[in-house]
C-alpha positions in Angstrom: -26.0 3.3 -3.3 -22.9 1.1 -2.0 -25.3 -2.3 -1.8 -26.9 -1.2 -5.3 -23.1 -0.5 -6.8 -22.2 -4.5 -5.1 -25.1 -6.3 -6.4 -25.0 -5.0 -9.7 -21.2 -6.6 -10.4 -22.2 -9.5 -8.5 -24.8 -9.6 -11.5 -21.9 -10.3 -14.0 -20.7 -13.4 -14.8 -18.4 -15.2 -12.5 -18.5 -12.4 -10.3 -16.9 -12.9 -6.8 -17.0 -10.4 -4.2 -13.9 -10.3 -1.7 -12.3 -8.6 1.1 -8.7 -9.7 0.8 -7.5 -6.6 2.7 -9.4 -6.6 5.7 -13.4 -5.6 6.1 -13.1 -2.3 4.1 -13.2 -2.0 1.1 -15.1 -4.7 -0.5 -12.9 -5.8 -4.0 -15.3 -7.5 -7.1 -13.3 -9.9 -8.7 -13.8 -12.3 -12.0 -11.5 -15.5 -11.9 -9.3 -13.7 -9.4 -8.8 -10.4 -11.2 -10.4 -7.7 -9.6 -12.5 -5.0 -11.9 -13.8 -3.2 -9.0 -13.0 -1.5 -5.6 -14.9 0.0 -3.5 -14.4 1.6 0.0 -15.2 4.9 2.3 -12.8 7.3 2.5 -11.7 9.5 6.3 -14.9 11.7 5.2 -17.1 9.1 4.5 -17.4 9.7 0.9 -17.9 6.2 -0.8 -15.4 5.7 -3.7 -15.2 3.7 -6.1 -12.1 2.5 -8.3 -12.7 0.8 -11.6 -10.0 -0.2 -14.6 -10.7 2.2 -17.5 -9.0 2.2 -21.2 -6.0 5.2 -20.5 -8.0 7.7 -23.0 -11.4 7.2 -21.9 -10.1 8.0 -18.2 -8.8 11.1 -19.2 -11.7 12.3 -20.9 -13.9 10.9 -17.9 -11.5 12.9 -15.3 -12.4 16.3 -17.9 -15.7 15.8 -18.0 -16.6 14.9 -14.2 -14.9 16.3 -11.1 -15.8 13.0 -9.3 -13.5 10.9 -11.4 -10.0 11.0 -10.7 -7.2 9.3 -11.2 -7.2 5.9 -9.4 -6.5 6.1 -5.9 -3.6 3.6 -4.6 -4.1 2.3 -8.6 -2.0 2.4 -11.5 -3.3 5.6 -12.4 -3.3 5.5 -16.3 -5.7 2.4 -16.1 -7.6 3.0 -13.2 -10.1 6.0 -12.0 -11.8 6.3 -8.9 -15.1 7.6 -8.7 -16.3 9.6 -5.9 -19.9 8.4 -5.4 -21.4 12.3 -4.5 -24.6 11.7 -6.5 -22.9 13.9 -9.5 -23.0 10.9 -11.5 -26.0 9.3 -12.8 -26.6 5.3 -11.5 -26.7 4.8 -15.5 -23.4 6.5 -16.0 -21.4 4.5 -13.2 -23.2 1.4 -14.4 -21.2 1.6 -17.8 -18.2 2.8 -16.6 -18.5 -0.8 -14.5 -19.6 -3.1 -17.9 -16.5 -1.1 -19.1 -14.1 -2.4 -16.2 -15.3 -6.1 -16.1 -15.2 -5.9 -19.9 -11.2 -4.9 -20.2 -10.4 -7.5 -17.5 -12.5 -10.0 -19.4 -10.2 -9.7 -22.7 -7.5 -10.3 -20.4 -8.8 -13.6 -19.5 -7.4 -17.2 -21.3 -10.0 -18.8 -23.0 -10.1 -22.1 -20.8 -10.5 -19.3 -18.2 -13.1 -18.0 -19.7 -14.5 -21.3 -20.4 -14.6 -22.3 -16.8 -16.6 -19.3 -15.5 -20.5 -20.0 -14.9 
């Protein structure tokens, strides 16, 4: 699930995946602002930290017991998702358009312009 969670950002545009804090966890960045985190925890649980708009993350973390507030994040704008197969690939694949999407509007637009 891991490789399949990394090559689907990689998919978006000017996607670049990085390991600026050592070989765990892997960060997904576009134009040097990360959107996605992923690592394994002490039990070996994969997780998975993406930005989220502050009231769609709280009705995520009602709704699911595998998304919780982001872990080592700002928690209002980040969840983490604990990749237990209690969330459909469909489900985590939005919640990632959602993450690059927020850190996209954040972007200038000769930014913008310069990603392929």
């Amino acid at each position: 699930m891991m490789d399949k969670i990394i090559e689907y950002c990689l998919k978006k545009k000017g996607a670049t995946k990085e390991y600026p804090f050592g070989p765990d966890p892997v960060v997904i960045k576009i134009a040097g602002k990360m959107f996605a985190l992923m690592f394994q925890d002490k039990a070996d649980n994969v997780r998975l930290n993406l930005k989220c708009d502050p009231i769609i993350a709280e009705n995520l973390r009602e709704q699911h017991e595998a998304v919780q507030p982001g872990y080592h994040m700002n928690k209002k704008h980040w969840n983490t998702i604990i990749l237990d197969g209690s969330l459909s690939e469909q489900d985590i694949f939005v919640m990632i358009d959602h993450s690059y999407d927020l850190v996209v509007k954040t972007l200038s637009k000769s930014l913008l312009e310069s990603i392929k």
